[in-house]
C-alpha positions in Angstrom: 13.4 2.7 12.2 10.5 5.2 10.5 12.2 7.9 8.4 11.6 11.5 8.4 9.2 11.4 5.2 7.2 8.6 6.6 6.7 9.7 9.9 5.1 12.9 8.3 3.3 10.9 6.3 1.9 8.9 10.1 1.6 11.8 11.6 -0.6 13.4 8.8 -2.8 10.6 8.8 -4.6 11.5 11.8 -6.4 14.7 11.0 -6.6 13.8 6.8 -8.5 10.6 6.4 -7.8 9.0 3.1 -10.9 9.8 0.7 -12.9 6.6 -0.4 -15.3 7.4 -3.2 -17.9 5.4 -2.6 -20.9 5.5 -4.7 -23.4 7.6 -4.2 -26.6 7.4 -5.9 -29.4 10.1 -5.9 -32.0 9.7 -3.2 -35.1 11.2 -2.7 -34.4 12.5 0.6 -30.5 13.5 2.2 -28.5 10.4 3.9 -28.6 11.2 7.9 -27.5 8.5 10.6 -30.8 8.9 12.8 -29.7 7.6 17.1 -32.9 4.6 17.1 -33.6 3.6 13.3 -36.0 0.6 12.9 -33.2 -1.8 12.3 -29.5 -0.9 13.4 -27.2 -3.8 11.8 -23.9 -4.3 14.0 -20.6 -6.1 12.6 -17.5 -7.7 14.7 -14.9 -10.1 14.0 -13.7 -11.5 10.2 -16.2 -10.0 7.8 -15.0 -8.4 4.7 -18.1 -6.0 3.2 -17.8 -6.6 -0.6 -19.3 -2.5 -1.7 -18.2 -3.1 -5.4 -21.9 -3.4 -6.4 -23.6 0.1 -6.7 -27.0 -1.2 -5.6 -26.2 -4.2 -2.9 -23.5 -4.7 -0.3 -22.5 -8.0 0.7 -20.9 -9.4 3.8 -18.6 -12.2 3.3 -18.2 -14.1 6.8 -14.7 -15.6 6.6 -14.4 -19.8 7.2 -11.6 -19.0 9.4 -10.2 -21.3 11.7 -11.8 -21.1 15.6 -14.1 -18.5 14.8 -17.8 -18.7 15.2 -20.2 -17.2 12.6 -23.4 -15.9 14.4 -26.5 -13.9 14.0 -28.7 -12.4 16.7 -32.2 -10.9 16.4 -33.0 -8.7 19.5 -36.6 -6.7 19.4 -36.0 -3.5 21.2 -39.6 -2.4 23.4 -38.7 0.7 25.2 -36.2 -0.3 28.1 -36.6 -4.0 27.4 -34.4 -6.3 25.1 -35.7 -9.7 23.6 -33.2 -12.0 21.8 -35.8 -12.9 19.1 -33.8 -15.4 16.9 -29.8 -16.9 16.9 -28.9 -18.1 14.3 -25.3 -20.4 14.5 -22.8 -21.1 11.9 -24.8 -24.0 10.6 -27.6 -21.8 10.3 -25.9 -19.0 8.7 -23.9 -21.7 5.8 -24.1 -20.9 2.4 -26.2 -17.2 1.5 -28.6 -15.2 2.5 -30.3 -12.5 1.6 -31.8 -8.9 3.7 -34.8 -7.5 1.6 -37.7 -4.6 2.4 -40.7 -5.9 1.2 -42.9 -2.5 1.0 -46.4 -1.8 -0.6 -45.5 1.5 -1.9 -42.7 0.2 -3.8 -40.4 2.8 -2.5 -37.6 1.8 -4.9 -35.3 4.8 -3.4 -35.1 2.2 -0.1 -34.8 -0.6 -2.1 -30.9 -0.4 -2.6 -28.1 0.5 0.1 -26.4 3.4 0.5 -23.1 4.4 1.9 -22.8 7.5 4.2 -20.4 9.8 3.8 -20.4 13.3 4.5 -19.3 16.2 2.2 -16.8 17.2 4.7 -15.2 14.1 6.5 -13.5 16.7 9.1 -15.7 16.7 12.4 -18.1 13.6 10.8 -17.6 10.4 12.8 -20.2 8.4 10.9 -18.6 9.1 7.6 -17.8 5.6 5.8 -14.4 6.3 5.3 -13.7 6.3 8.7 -13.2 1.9 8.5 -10.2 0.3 7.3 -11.1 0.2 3.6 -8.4 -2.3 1.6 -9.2 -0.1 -1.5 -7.8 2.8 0.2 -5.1 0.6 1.6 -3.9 -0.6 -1.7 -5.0 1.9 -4.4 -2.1 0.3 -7.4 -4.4 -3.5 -6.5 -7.5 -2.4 -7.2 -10.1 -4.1 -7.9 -9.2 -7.1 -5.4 -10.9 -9.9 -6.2 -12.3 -12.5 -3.0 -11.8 -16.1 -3.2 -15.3 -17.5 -2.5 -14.0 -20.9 -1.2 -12.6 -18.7 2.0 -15.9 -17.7 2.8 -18.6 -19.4 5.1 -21.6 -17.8 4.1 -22.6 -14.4 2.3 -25.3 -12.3 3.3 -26.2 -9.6 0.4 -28.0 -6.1 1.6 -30.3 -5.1 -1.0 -31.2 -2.7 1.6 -29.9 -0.1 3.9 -27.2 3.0 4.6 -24.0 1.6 5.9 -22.2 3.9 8.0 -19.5 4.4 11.3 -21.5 3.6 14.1 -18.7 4.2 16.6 -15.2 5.1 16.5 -12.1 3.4 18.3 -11.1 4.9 21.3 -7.1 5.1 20.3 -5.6 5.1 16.7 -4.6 2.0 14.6 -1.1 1.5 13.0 -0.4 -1.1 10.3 3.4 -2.9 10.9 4.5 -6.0 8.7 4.8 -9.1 10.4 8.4 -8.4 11.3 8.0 -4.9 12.3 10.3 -3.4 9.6 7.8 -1.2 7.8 4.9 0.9 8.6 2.1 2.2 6.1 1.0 5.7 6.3 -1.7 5.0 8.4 -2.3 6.5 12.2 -5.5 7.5 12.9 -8.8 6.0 14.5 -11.3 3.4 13.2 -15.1 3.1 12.7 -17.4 0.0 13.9 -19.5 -0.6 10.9 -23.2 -0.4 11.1 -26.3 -0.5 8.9 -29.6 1.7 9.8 -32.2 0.4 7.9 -35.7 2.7 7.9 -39.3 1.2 7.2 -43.0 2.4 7.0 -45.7 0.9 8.2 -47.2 -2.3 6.2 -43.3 -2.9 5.4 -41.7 -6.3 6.6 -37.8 -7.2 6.6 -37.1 -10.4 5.0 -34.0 -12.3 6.2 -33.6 -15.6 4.2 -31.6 -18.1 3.6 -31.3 -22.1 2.0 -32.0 -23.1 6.0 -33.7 -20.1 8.2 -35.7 -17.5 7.4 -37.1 -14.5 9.5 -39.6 -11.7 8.8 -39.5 -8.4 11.1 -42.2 -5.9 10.7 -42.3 -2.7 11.7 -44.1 -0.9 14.6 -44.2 2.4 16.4 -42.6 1.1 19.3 -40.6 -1.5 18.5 -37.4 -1.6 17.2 -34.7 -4.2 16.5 -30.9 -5.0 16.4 -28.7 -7.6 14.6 -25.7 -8.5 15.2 -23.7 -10.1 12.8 -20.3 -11.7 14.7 -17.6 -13.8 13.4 -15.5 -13.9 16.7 -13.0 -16.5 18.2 -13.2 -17.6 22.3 -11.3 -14.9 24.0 -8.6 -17.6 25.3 -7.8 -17.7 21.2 -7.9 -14.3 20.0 -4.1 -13.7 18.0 -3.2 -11.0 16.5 -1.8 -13.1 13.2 -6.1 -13.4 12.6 -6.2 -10.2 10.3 -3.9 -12.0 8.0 -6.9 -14.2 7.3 -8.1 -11.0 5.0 -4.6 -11.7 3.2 -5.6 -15.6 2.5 -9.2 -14.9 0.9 -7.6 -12.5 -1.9 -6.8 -14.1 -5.1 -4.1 -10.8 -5.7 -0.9 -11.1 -3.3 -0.6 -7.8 -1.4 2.0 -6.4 1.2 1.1 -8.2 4.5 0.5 -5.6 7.3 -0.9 -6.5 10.8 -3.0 -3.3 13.1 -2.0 -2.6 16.8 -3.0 0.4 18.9 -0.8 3.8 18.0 -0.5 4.1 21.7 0.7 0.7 22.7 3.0 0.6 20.1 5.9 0.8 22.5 5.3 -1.3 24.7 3.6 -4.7 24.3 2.1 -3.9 21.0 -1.2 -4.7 22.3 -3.0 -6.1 19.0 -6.4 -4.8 17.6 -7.8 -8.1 16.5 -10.8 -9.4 14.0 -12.1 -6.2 13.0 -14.6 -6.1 9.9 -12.8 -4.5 6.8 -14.3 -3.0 3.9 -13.3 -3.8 0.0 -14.7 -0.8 -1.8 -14.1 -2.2 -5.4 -14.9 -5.9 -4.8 -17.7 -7.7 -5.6 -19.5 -10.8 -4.4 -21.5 -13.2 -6.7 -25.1 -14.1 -5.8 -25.6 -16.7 -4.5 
């Protein structure tokens, strides 16, 4: 049973987003999410995006159980789509790094960036749109991630990260046996990266075991997509508790299902990519 006081607190969630202060370093020219960038970065399934690190983000892929770590390359010619490179879990083991590699030495590029608008109202690329566990559990911060839970890390040491798309219906957070709710009713943003070159610059994807160089060209673009998904036939919604097994701090355990299926059947929301705002990850 939700009390008076918390379901004002539910209810208020939906128009005023909690506020993530993410950092924001100065930039030669203002942060805008542009429709075709050179490289659009996409995330799905059980990656937590270590933004503790002012100058890098890095996505931890979790080793969890049934799930299957990819990376796809697709070059984008006008109307036609070319998977370029796939990359599989045993591919994708250990770390890797995303680097510009540019002549000019445009050191404002050379660093990521985090999007977020100076009025969230009315923004739906703003950052703070994703589930952020900093936000989530202010009193825990900084969390800290067990590396042994993680499959591989890729660091950005490039890019703007931003909300690429939002949910269709709003998220709620219940513990496992439904007794308590957080404060928390609202859509939730898709992650994405845009990453913008010049000419005579290359992208450098590396790792221990693959490595792939994308240049840039007036017509071409490209896509990745970075998945850590299980088959559809295993999809549970006890997966986001996998976030809860990677932490070396033990938080309150809360599980998402869709605000408007909250009635009946609880339909789940399952494997989405959550952001830890004031965690780290070391390199390699």
């Amino acid at each position: 049973m939700i009390n008076r006081r918390d379901f004002l607190l539910s209810c208020f969630a939906i128009t005023a987003l909690p506020y993530t202060n993410f950092a924001l370093p100065p930039q030669a020219t203002p942060l805008r999410v542009k429709a075709k960038p050179n490289v659009l970065v996409n995330f799905d399934g059980m990656i937590a995006l270590a933004m503790g690190n002012v100058t890098r983000v890095s996505a931890g892929i979790l080793n969890a159980h049934h799930h299957n770590p990819q990376l796809t390359i697709t070059q984008i010619n006008g109307e036609q789509r070319t998977i370029l490179t796939q990359w599989q879990a045993e591919d994708l083991k250990g770390s890797l790094s995303i680097d510009l590699e540019t002549p000019s030495r445009a050191v404002e590029r050379c660093r990521t960036y985090r999007y977020q608008a100076p009025q969230l109202r009315g923004d739906a690329n703003d950052l703070a749109w994703g589930i952020d566990f900093a936000a989530l559990y202010p009193k825990f911060q900084p969390l800290h991630i067990k590396e042994e839970g993680l499959w591989s890390k890729i660091h950005f040491n490039t890019g703007m990260f931003f909300v690429s798309k939002l949910s269709e219906k709003r998220w709620r957070f219940f513990s496992q046996n439904g007794s308590k709710e957080m404060p928390f009713n609202r859509q939730i943003g898709r992650i994405g990266v845009q990453i913008e070159m010049d000419k005579g610059e290359v992208l450098a994807i590396t790792g221990s075991k693959q490595a792939v160089r994308l240049a840039v060209d007036e017509d071409v673009r490209y896509e990745i997509d970075i998945t850590n998904l299980p088959p559809e036939k295993l999809a549970n919604i006890e997966h986001f508790l996998m976030y809860y097994d990677i932490l070396v701090e033990q938080l309150p355990r809360y599980v998402p299902v869709m605000a408007s299926s909250i009635v009946v059947g609880k339909a789940p929301e399952i494997c989405a990519p959550v952001l830890f705002n004031q965690t780290t990850l070391i390199i390699p």
